[in-house]
N, CA, C and O atoms as CSV, one atom per row, in Angstrom:
chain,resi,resn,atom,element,x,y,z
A,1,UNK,N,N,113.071,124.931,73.932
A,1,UNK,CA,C,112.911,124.310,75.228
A,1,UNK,C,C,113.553,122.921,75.209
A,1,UNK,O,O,113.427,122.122,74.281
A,2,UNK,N,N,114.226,122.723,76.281
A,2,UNK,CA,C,114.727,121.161,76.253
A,2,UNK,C,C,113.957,120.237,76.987
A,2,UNK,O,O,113.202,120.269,77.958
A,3,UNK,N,N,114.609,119.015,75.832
A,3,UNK,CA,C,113.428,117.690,76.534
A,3,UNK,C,C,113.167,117.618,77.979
A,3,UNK,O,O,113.751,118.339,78.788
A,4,UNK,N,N,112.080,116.541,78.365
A,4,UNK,CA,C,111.414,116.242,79.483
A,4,UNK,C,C,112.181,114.880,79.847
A,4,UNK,O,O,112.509,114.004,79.047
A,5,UNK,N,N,112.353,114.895,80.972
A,5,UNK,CA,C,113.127,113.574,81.526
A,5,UNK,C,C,111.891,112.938,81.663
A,5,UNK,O,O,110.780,113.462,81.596
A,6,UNK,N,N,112.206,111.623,81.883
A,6,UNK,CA,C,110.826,110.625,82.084
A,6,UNK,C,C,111.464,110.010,83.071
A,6,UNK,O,O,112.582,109.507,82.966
A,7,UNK,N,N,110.394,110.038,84.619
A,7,UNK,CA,C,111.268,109.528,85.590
A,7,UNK,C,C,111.219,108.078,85.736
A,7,UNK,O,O,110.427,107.193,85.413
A,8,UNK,N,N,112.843,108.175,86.605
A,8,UNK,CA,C,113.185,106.363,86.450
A,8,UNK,C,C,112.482,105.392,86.797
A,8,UNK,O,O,112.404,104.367,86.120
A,9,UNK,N,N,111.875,105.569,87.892
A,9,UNK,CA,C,111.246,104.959,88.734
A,9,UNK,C,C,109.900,104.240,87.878
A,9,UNK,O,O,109.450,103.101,88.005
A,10,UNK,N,N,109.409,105.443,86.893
A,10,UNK,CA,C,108.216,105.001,85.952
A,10,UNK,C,C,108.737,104.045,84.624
A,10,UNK,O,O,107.998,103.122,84.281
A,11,UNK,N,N,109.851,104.248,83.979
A,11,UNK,CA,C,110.534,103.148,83.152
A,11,UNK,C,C,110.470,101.913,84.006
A,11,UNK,O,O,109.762,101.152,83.345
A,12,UNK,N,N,110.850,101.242,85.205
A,12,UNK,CA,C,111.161,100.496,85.448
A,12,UNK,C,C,109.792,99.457,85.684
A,12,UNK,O,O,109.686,98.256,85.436
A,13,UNK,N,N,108.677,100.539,86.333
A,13,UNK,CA,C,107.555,99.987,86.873
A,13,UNK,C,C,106.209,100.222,85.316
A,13,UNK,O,O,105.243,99.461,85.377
A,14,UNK,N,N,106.236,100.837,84.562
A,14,UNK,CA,C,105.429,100.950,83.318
A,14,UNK,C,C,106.142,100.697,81.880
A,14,UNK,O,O,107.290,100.810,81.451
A,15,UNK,N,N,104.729,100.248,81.286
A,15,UNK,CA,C,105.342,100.230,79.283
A,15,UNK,C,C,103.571,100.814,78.779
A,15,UNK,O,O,102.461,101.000,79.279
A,16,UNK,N,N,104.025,100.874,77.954
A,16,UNK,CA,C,103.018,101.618,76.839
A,16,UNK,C,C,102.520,100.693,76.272
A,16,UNK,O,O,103.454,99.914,76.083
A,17,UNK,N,N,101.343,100.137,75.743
A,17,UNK,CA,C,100.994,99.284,74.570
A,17,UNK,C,C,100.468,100.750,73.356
A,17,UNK,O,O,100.014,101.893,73.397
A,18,UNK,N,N,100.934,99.679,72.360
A,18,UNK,CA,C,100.851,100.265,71.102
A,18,UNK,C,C,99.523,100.913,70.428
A,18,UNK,O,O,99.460,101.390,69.295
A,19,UNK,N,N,98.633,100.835,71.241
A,19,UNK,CA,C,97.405,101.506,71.263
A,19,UNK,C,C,97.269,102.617,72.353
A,19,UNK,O,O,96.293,103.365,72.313
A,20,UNK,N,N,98.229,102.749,73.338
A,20,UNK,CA,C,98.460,104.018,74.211
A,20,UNK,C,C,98.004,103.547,75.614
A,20,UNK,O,O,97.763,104.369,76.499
A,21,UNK,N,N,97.868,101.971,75.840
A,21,UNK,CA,C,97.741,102.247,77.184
A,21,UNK,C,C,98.428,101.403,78.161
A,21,UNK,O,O,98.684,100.246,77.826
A,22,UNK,N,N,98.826,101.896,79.537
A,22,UNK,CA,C,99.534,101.493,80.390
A,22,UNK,C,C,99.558,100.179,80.920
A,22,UNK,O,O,98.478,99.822,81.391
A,23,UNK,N,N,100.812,99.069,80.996
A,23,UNK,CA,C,100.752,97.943,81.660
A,23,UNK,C,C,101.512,98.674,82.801
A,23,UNK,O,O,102.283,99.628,82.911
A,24,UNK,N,N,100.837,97.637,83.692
A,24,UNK,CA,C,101.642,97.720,85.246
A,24,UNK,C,C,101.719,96.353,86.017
A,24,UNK,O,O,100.650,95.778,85.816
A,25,UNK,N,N,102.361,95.759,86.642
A,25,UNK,CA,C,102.608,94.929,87.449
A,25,UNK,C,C,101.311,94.331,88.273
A,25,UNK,O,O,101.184,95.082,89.240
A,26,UNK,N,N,100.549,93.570,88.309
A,26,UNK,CA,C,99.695,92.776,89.305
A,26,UNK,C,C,99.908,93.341,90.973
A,26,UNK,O,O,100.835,92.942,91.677
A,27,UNK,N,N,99.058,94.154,91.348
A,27,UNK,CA,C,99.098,94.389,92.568
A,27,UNK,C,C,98.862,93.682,93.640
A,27,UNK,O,O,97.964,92.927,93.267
A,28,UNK,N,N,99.080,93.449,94.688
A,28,UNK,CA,C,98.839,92.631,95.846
A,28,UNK,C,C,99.604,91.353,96.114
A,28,UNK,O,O,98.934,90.410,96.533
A,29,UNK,N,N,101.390,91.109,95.871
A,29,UNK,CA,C,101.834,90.059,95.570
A,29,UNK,C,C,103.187,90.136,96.511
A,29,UNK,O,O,104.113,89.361,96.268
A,30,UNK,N,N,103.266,90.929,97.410
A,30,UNK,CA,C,104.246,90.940,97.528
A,30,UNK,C,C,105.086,90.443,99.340
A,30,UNK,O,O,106.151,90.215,99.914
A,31,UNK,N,N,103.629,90.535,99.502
A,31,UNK,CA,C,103.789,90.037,101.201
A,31,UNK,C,C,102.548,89.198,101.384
A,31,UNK,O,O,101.642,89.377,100.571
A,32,UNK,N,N,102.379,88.273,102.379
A,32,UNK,CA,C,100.972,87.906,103.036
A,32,UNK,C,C,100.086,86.864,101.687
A,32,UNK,O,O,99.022,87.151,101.138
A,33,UNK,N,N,100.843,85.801,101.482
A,33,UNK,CA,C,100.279,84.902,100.045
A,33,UNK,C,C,99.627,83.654,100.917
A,33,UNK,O,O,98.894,82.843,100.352
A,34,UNK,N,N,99.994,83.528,102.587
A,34,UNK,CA,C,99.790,82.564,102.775
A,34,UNK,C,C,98.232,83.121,103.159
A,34,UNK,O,O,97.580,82.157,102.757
A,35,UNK,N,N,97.569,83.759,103.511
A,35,UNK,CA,C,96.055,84.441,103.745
A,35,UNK,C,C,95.811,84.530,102.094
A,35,UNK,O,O,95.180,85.587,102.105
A,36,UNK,N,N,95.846,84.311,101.260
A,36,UNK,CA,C,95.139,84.113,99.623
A,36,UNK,C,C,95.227,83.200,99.109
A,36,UNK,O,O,96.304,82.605,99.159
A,37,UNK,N,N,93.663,82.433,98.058
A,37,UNK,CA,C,93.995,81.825,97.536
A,37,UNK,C,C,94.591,81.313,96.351
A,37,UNK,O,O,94.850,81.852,95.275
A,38,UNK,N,N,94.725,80.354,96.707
A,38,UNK,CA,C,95.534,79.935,95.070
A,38,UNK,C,C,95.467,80.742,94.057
A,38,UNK,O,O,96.316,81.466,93.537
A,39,UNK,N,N,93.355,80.365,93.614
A,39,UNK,CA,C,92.955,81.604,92.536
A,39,UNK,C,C,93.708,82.843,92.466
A,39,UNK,O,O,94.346,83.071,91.438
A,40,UNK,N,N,93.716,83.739,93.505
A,40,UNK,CA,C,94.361,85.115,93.783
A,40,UNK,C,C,95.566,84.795,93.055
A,40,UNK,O,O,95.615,84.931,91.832
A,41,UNK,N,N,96.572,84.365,93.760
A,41,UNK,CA,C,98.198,83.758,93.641
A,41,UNK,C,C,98.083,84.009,92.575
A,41,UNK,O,O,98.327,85.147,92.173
A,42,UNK,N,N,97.584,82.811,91.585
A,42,UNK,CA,C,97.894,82.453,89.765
A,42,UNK,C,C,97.091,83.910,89.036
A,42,UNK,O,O,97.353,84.212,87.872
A,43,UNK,N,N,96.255,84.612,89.743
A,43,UNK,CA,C,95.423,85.351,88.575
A,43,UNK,C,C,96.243,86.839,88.807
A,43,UNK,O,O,96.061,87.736,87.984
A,44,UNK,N,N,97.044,87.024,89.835
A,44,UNK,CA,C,97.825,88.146,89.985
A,44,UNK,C,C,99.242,87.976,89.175
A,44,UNK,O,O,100.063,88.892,89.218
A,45,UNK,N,N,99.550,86.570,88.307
A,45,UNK,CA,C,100.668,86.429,88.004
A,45,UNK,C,C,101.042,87.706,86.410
A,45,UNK,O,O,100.184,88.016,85.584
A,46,UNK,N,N,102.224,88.108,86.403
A,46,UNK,CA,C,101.904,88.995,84.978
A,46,UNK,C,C,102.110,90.374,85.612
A,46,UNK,O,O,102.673,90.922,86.560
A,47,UNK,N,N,101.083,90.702,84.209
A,47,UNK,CA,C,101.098,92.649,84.126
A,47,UNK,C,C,99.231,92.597,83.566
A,47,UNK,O,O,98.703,91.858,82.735
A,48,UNK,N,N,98.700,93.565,84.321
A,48,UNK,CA,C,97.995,94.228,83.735
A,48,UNK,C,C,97.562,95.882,83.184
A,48,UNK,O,O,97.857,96.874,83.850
A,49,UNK,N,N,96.751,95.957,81.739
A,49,UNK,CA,C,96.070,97.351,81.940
A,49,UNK,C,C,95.920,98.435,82.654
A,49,UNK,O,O,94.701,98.568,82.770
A,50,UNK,N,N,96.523,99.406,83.275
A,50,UNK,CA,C,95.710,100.014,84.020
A,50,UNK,C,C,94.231,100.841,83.962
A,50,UNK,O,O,93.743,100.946,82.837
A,51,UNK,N,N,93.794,101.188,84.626
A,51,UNK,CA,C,92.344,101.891,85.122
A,51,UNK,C,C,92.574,103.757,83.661
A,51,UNK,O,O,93.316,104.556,84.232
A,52,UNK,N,N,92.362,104.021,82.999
A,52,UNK,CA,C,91.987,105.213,82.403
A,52,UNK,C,C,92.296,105.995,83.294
A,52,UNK,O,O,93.304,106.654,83.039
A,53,UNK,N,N,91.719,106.228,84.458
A,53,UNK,CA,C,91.985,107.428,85.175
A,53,UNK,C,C,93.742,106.918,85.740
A,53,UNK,O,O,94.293,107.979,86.032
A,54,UNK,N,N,94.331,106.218,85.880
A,54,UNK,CA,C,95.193,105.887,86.573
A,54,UNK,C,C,96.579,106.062,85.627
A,54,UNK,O,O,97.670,106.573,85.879
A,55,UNK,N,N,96.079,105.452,84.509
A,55,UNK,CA,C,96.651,105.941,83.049
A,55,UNK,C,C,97.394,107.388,82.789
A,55,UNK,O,O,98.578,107.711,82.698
A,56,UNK,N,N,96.021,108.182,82.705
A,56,UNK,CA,C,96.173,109.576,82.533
A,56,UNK,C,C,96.722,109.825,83.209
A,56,UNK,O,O,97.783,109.704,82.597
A,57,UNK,N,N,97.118,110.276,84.560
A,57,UNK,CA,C,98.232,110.738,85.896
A,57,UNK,C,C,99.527,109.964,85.741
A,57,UNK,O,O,100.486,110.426,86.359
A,58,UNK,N,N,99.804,108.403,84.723
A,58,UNK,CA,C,101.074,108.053,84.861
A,58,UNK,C,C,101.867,109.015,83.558
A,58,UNK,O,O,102.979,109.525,83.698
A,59,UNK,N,N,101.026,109.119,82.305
A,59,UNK,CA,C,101.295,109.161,81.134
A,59,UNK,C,C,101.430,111.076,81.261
A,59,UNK,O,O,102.209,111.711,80.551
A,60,UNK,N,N,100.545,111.696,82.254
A,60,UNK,CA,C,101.245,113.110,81.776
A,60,UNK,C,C,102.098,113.550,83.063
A,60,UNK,O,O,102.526,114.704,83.073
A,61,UNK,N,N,102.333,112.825,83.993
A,61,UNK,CA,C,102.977,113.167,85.184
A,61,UNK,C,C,104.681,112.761,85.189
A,61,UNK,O,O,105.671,113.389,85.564
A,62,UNK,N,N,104.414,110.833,84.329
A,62,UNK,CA,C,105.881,110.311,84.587
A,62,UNK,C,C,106.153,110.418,83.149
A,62,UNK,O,O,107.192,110.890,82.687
A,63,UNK,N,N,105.125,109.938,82.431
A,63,UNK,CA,C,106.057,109.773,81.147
A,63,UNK,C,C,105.573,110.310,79.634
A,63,UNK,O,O,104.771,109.985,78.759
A,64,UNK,N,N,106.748,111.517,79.936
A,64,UNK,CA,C,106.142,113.069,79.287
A,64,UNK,C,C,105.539,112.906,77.695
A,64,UNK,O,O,104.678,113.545,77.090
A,65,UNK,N,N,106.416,111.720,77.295
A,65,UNK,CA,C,106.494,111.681,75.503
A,65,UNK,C,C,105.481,110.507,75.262
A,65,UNK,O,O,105.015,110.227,74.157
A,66,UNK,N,N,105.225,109.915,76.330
A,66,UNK,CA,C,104.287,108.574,75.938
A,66,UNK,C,C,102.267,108.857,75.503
A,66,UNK,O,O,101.235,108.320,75.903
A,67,UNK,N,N,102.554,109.872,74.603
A,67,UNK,CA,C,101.126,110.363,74.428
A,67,UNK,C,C,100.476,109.178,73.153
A,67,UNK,O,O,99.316,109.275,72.755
């Protein structure tokens, strides 16, 4: 059987940590900063963890080999 593509879209937006679990981008940053505060602003800066369940659906859906 030949390999599994891993789609692009998930390379660009995920990485793996070396213990198996998903970083993703800080959600909520991308429109509408002047309705949040500061706090929000600085604590969305980065990548975080994702959620286990959110994990599992990136890792066997986008990215076939990242077990």
């Amino acid at each position: 059987m030949s390999k599994l593509k891993t789609k692009s879209g998930a390379k660009k937006r995920f990485k793996l940590t070396a213990t198996g679990k998903v970083k993703a981008g800080q959600a909520g940053k991308r429109h509408g900063m002047i309705k949040r505060t500061n706090k929000q602003i600085r604590n969305k800066r980065g990548t975080t963890t994702m959620s286990e369940a959110d994990a599992k659906i990136v890792k066997k859906n986008f990215i076939p080999y990242g077990l």
